[in-house]
N, C-alpha and C positions, 0 to 999 in steps of 0.2 A: 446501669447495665449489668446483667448478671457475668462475674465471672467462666462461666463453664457455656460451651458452645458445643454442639454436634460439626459445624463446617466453620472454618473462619478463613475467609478470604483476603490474600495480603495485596495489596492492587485493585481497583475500582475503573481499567478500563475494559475497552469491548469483552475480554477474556474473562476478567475479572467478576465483572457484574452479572454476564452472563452464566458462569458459574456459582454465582451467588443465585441469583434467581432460579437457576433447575435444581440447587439444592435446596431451597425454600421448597419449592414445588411435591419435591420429592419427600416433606415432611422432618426436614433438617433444620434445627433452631440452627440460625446463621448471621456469622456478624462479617461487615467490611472495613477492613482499616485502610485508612487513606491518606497518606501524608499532603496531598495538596488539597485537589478539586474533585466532588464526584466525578467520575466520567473517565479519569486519567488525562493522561497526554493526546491520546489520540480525539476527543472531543471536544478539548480545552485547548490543544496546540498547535496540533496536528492535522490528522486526516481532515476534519471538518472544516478546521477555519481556512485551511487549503483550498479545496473545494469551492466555499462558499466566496472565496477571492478568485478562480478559474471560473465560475459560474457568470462573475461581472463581465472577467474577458471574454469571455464567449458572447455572450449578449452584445461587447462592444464591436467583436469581429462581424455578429450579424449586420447591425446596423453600418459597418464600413465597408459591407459588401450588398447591404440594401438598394443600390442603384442599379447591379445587375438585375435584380428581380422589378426593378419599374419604381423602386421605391425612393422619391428624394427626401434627405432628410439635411437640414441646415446646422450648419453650429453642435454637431456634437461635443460635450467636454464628458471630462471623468470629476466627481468631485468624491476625493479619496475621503472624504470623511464622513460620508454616508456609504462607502466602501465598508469602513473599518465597523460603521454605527451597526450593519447589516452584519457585518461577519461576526462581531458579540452578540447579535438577537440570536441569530441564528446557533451558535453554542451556549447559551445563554435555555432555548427552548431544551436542546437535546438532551443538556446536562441536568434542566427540571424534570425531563422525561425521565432519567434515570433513577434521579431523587424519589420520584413518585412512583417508581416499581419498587423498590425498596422500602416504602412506607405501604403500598398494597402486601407487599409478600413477607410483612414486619422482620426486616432487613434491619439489624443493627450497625451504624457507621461508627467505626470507632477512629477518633481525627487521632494523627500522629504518626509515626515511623514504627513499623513493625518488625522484632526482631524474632528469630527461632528461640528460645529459651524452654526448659524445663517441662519438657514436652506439650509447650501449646506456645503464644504468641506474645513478646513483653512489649505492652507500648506505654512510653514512658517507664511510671514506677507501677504499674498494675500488670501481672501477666494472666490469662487468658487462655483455657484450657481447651482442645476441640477433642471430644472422642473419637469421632470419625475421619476427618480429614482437615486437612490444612493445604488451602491450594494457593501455591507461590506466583504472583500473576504482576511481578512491580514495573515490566516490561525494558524498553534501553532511555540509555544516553547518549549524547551526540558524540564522536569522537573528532578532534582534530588531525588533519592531513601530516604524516611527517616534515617536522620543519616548521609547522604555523601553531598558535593556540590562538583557542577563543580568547576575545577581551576589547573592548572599544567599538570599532567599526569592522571585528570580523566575528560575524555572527554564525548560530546554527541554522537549521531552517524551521523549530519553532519560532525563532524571531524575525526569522525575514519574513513571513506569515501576517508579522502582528507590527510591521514598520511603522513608525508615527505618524508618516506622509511618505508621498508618493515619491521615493528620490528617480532623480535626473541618469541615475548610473549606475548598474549592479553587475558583477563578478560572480560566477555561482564555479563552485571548483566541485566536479562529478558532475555527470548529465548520465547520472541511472534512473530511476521513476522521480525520485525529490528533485531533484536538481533540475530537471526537464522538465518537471511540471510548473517551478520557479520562476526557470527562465520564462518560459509560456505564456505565462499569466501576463507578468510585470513587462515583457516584451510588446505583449498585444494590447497591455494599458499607455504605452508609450515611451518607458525606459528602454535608453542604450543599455544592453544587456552582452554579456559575454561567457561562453558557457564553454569552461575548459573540461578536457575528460584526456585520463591518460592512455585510455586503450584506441584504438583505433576506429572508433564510431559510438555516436550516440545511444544511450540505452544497451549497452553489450551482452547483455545475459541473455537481451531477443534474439527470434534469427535473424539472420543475416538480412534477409529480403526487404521484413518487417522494419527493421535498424535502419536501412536506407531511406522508404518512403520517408519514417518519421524523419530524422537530418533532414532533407531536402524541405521536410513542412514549416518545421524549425528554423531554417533560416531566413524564410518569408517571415516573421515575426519579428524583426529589429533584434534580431541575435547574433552575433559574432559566433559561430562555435569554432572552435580550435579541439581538433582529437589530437591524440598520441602527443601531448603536451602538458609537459607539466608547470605548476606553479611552483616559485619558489621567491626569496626575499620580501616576505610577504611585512609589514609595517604599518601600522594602524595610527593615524594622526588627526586631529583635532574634530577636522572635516572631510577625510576620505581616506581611501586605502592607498595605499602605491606596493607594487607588484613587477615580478618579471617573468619572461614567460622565453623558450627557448632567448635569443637575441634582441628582445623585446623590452619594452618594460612598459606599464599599465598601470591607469590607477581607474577607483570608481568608489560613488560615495559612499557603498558598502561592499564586504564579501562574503559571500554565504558559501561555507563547508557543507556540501553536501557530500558527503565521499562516505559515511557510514556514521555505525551506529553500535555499541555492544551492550551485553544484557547488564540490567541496574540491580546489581547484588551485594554490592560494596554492606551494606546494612543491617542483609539478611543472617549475618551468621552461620552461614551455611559449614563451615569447618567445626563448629562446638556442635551442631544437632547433626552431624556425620553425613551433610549431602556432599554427592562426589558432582567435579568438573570435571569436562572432558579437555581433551589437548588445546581448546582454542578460547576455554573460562564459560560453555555455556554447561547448562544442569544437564548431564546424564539420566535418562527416563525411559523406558520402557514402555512398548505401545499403548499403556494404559496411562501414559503420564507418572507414573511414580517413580520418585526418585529412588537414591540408595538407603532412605533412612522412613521407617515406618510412618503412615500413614500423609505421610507429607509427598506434597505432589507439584508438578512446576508444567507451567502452558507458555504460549507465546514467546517472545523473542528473548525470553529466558533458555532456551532449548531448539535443537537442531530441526532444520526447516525454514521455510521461507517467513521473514521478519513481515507475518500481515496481519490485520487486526480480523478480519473474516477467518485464519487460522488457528487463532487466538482463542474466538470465541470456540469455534467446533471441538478444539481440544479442555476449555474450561468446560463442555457437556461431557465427556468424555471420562476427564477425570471424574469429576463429579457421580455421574452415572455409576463407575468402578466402585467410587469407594458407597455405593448404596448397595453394591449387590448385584446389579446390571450387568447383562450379557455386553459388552463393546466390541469395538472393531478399530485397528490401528488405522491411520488418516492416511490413504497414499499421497506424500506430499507432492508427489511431482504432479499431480492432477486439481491440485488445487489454481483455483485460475489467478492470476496476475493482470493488475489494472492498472493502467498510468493515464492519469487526464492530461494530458498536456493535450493540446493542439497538434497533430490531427491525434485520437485518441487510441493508446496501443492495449491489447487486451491477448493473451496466451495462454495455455496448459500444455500440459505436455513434454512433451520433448521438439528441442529445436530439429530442424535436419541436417542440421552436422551431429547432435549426438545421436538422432535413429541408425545412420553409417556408419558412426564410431561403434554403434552395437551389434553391427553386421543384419541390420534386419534387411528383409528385403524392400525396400523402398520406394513405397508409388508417392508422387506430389500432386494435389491439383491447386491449382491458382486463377484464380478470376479475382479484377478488378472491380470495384465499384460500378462502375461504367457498362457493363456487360450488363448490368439491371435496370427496369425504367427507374426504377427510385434512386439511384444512384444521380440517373441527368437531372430530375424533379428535386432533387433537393439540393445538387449542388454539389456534388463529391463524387465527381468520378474518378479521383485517382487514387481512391482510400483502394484498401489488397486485404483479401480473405484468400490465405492458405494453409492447408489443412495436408498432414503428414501421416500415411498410412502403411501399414505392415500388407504387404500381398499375402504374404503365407495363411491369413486365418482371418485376411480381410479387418484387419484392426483398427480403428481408429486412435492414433498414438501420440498426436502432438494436433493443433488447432491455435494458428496466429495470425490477428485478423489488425491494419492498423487506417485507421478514420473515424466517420463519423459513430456515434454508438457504439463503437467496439467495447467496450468495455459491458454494454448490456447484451451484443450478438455474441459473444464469448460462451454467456451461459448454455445455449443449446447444445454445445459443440461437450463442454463438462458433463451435459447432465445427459448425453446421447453414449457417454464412455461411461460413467456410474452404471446407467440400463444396460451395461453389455451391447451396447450396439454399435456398429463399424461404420465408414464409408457411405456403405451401398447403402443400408437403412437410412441415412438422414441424407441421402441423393431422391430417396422416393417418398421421402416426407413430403405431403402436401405444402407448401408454403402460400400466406397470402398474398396477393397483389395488390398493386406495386407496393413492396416493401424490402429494405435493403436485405431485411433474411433470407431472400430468394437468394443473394449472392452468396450466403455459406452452403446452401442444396447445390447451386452451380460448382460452389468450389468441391462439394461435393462428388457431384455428377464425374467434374473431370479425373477425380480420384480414380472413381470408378469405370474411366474409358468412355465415358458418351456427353462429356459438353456439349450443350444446347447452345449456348449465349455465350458465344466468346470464341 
């Protein structure tokens, strides 16, 4: 591999590669260093093999609801190890896919731990010069809840992902997107599930409304949750946890920390090549991604903003794009959309409606259920909620949180109606097709705007 580089990319997931590849693109000799798996964490530990273990419960929830719809079905079981066979095919393809855009866009991978040194990149005993940029992409680590560490039987949630078998009992501490999606899964596979959270409702960063339906979906799934509760004398033995919980005590054959996550920089050297941290250890960057120290640049959950791999990527084109010469444009984070699969499925941008009141706007709501559309009775979800948060004064569209089925793909209209400048009333007068549950975001629409039809 030659020493001297145009881009060199430190990190290989969503953020990462995608930044590698628009700079290939772009006519940049560019290499990827990677201390584990192409792909990173998110395709390897994460996002994906998450998914692809929600995607089994999904399909089991259908067939255990397949008698409502006429359909008898006998003897269903789960056999977790064509679970598990299925959830490495399935990153096993994605992470070839990745492999193979990087051999099409002659992407050089360089394996090991990348460090800032002498203005390019040391890995190992070889360093690794880039003229143009160096984009810092190594993303987080898990962190433990005060009072507990990882070790034994209390795990992160890359490893409750990738459990050896299906256990009998699981603990998840947070019920924010990971941890509700955990429970979710492993709940509607048939584990006694318990999902503590210390704030006062499941998923708290949603609104309120949304917060609710999902809890009450949640607990239909063999979940215990317990809000405004903490864990504490938490102790990991042989073959299970044991736990206490307000006057309580609990145990279960594992426990998954879901409660956070902070940015993976322990390596980078960031203090010798002069990048500055901000008050809470993430990279300091300016709307173009660049840090405090020449041509070196930091994306994703390295840096302020919602920890998501889809924000990850947008800003690895971003930097990239800057350091070619390229016109850009800073990411409005709060409009970036938010997905959690769990069962029923929550999906958001925007602003909740408590912060559109804490900003004094003037404030329209409209809400429609599921249920108010024929597709709603037709498939089966009529108590999923599409509501949508608007500014009167200038007819804004300013917040959109939708929680059921598909949410997470009816979300997009709602983003990409606020990108085009459009409010309310425009995507109340969007044609929508029939029957399809997108008619309920035009209704939740409509009522925005003062004329519900259906509901």
């Amino acid at each position: 591999m030659p020493e001297q580089y145009d881009c060199i990319v430190i990190g290989s997931g969503p953020g990462g590669y995608v930044a590698a590849i628009r700079a290939a693109q772009l006519g940049m000799n560019t290499a990827v260093v990677e201390k584990d798996k192409v792909g990173g964490r998110c395709l390897n530990y994460a996002c994906i093999p998450a998914k692809a273990v929600l995607r089994v419960a999904d399909i089991l929830s259908e067939v255990d609801d397949a008698d409502e719809f006429g359909i008898q079905i006998e003897g269903r079981s789960v056999d977790f190890a064509k679970v598990s066979e299925r959830r490495e095919k399935v990153v096993k393809t994605l992470t070839g896919g990745v492999g193979g855009l990087f051999k099409k866009n002659k992407i050089d991978v360089i394996e090991g731990v990348g460090a800032l040194a002498d203005g390019g990149v040391k890995v190992g005993d070889e360093v690794y010069s880039a003229s143009k940029a160096i984009i810092l992409a190594t993303g987080s680590v898990p962190k433990p809840v005060p009072g507990t560490s990882f070790g034994g039987r209390v795990i992160g949630t890359e490893e409750a992902w990738a459990l050896p078998e299906l256990p009998k009992s699981l603990a998840v501490l947070g019920a924010g997107a990971s941890g509700s999606e955990i429970a979710s899964a492993y709940g509607r596979l048939g584990v006694d599930v318990q999902l503590f959270e210390a704030l006062d409702r499941v998923l708290p960063t949603e609104d309120a409304d949304i917060s609710k339906v999902a809890g009450r979906g949640l607990a239909k799934q063999n979940i215990k949750v317990h809000t405004g509760t903490l864990v504490k004398d938490v102790e990991s033995h042989d073959d299970k946890v044991t736990f206490s919980f307000g006057d309580e005590t609990g145990e279960a054959d594992w426990l998954v920390i879901a409660a956070g996550r902070g940015p993976d920089v322990e390596a980078l050297g960031l203090d010798a090549a002069g990048v500055k941290l901000d008050d809470i250890g993430l990279i300091e960057v300016d709307g173009n991604l660049r840090t405090s120290a020449e041509k070196i640049y930091a994306i994703g959950d390295l840096v302020p903003g919602p920890a998501l791999a889809h924000k990850a990527s947008d800003e690895g084109v971003i930097a990239v794009e800057h350091a070619a010469g390229l016109e850009t444009h800073p990411i409005e984070y709060i409009d970036i959309p938010r997905a959690t699969f769990c069962t029923p499925n929550v999906a958001s941008f925007g602003l909740t409606e408590e912060q559109a009141r804490e900003q004094d706007m003037d404030v329209v709501v409209g809400k429609v259920q599921y249920g108010a559309v024929g597709a709603g009775t037709v498939y089966g979800d009529r108590g999923g909620l599409i509501k949508i948060i608007g500014d009167k004064r200038y007819g804004e569209l300013v917040g959109g949180h939708i929680v059921g089925a598909k949410a997470t793909e009816l979300i997009q209209e709602l983003v990409n109606a606020k990108a085009l400048e459009g409010g309310y009333a425009e995507v109340a007068r969007i044609v929508h097709g029939h029957p399809t549950l997108s008619e309920g975001v035009m209704e939740a629409a409509r009522a925005a705007d003062g004329w519900l039809i259906h509901g």
